[in-house]
C-alpha positions, -999 to 999 in steps of 0.1 A, spaced: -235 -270 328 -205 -284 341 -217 -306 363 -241 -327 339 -209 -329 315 -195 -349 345 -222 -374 350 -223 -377 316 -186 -385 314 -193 -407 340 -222 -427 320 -200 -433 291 -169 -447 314 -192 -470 331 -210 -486 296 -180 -485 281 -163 -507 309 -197 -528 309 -195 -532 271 -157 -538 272 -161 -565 301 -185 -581 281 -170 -585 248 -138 -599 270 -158 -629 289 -173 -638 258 -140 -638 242 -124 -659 268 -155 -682 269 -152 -688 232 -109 -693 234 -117 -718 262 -143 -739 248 -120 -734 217 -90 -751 234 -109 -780 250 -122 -789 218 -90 -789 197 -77 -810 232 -101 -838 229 -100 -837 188 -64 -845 191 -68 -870 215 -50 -854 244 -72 -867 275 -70 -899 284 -107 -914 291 -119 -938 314 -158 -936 304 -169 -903 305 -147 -893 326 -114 -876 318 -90 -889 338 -57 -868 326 -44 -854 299 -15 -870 273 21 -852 280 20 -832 247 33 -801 238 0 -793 225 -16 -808 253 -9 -789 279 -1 -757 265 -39 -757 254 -50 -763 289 -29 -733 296 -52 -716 274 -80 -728 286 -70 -718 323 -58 -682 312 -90 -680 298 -105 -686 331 -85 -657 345 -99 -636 319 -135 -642 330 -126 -638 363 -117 -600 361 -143 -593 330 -171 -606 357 -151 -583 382 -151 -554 358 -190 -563 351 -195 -555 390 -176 -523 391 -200 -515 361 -231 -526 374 -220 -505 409 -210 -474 392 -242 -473 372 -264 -479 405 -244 -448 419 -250 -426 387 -292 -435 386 -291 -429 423 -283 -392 414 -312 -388 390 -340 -370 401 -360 -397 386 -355 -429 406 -372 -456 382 -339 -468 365 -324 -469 402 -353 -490 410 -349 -511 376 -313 -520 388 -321 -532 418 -349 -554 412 -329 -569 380 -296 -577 399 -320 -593 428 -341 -610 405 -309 -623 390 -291 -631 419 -322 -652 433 -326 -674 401 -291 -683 408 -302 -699 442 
């Protein structure tokens, strides 16, 4: 009895960090597109085309690229944290007597990994 209390513990600390990770990239992908826009509404890149070719010395300016670069930091460790998620659940269905949702997690994170190629 003890021991399915465990994995079970385990479960809910592994979709909690998967759910947690995700709500934080989607966060920081919304604060970052967020700050880019309120850059180029207030004129703070300088354009030469289409291309941006640096940004006006403001205040505002550059302390919204900060944002916009902590943001990236942000997704950085969620997509980390989505790893160590997707890892510990592959360990906790390897467990399972039953080994179709081990099976499930492979082929998805191949699948997924080959339609990034």
């Amino acid at each position: 009895m003890k021991a399915r209390r465990c994995v079970t513990c385990r479960k809910h600390r592994s979709c909690g960090l998967f759910w947690s990770s995700l709500a934080a990239f989607a966060g920081a992908l919304v604060l970052s597109f967020v700050a880019v826009g309120l850059v180029y509404a207030s004129g703070g890149f300088v354009l030469d085309g289409p291309d941006v070719v640096g940004v006006e010395p403001t205040a505002f300016g550059w302390s919204m690229i900060g944002v916009a670069a902590f943001t990236v930091l942000v997704m950085v460790l969620a997509a980390l944290a989505l790893l160590i998620a997707w890892v510990a659940a592959v360990v906790d269905t390897a467990e399972l007597p039953d080994k179709t949702w081990f099976i499930v997690l492979l082929v998805t994170a191949w699948s997924a990994s080959a339609s990034w190629r």
